[in-house]
RODO-2510 file (C-alpha; in nm, 4 decimals, decimal comma):
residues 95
     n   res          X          Y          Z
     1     x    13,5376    11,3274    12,9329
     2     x    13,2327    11,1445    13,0074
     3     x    13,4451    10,7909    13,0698
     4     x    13,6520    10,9671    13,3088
     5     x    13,3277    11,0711    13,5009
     6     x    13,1724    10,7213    13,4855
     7     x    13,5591    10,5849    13,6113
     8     x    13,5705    10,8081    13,8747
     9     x    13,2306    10,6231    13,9739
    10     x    13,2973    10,2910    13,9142
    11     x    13,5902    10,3213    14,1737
    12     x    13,3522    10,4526    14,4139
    13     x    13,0764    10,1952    14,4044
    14     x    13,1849     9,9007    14,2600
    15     x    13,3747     9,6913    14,5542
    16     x    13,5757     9,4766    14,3514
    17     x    13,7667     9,7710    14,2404
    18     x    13,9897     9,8071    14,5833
    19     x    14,3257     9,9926    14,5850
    20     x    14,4121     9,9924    14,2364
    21     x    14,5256    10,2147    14,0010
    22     x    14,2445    10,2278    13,7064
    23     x    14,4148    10,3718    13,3288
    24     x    14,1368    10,5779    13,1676
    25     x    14,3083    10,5984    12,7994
    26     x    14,1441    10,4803    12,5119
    27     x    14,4116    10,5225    12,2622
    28     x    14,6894    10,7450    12,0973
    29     x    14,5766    11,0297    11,9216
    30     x    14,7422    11,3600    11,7599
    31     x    14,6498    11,7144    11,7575
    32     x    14,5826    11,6559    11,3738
    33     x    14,2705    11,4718    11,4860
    34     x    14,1521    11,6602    11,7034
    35     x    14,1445    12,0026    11,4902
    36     x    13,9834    11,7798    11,1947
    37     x    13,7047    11,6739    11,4002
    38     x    13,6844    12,0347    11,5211
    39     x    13,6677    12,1882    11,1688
    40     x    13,4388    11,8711    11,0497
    41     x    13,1871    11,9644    11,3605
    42     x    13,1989    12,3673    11,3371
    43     x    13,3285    12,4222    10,9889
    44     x    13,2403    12,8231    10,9808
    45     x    13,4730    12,8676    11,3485
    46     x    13,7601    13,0708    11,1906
    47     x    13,9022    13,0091    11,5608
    48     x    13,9694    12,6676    11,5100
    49     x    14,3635    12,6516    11,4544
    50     x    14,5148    12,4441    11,1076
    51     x    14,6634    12,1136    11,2640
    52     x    15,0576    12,1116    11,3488
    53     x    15,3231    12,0703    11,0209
    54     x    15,5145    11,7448    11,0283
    55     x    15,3351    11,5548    11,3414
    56     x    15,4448    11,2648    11,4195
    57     x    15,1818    10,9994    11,5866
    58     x    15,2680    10,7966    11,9123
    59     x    15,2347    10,4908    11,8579
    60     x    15,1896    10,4326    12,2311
    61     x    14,9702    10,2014    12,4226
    62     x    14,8368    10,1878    12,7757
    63     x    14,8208     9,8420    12,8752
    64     x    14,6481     9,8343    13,1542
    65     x    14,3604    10,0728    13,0056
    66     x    14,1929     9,7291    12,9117
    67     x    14,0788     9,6772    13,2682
    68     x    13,9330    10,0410    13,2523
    69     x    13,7421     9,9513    12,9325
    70     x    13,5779     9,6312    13,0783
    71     x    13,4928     9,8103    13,4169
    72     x    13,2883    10,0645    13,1458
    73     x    13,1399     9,7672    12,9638
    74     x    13,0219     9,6125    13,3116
    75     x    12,9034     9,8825    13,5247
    76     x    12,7696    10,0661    13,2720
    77     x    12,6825     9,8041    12,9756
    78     x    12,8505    10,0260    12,6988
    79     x    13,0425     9,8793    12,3979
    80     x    13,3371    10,0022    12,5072
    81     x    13,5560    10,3787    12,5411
    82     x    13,3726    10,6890    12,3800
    83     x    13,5319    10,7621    12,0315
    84     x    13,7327    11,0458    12,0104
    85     x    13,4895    11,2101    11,7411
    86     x    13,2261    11,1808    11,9881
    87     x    13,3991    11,3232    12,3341
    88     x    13,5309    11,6067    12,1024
    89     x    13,2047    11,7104    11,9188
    90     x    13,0416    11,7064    12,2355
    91     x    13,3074    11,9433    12,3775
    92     x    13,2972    12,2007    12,0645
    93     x    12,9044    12,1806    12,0697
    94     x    12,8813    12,3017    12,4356
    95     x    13,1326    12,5520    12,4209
***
């Protein structure tokens, strides 16, 4: 969420980033993850649905996300992508 929103500004402002196509994905994930970290952050939401039966994981990867990643670390002198923990606990928190 929040490295989508600093993308989005990066292409605006920085000027070496000039026609191009910029792949915001940090990785392959699976609704199993997501509903763990949801139960882990709000473990008393009854709301929070049980992960799907049988998932199978993708073990896809966006290549050129890499050159999304070290516009982040430039512009913006982070480590690197959000985790997936943190961009979903901040989501459940504020809902």
């Amino acid at each position: 969420m929040e490295d989508s929103a600093r993308l989005h500004v990066i292409a605006l402002l920085d000027k070496e980033v000039n026609s191009e196509r910029v792949f915001g994905a940090a990785g392959p994930f699976v609704w199993s993850d997501i509903t763990a970290i949801m139960k882990k952050t709000e473990p008393k939401n009854k709301l929070i649905p049980d992960a799907p039966k049988n998932e199978k994981a993708s073990l896809g990867v966006v290549v050129p996300a890499q050159r999304a990643e070290d516009l982040i670390r430039a512009f913006f002198g982070r480590p690197g992508w959000s985790t997936l923990e943190d961009c979903i606990e901040a989501t459940v928190k504020t809902a």
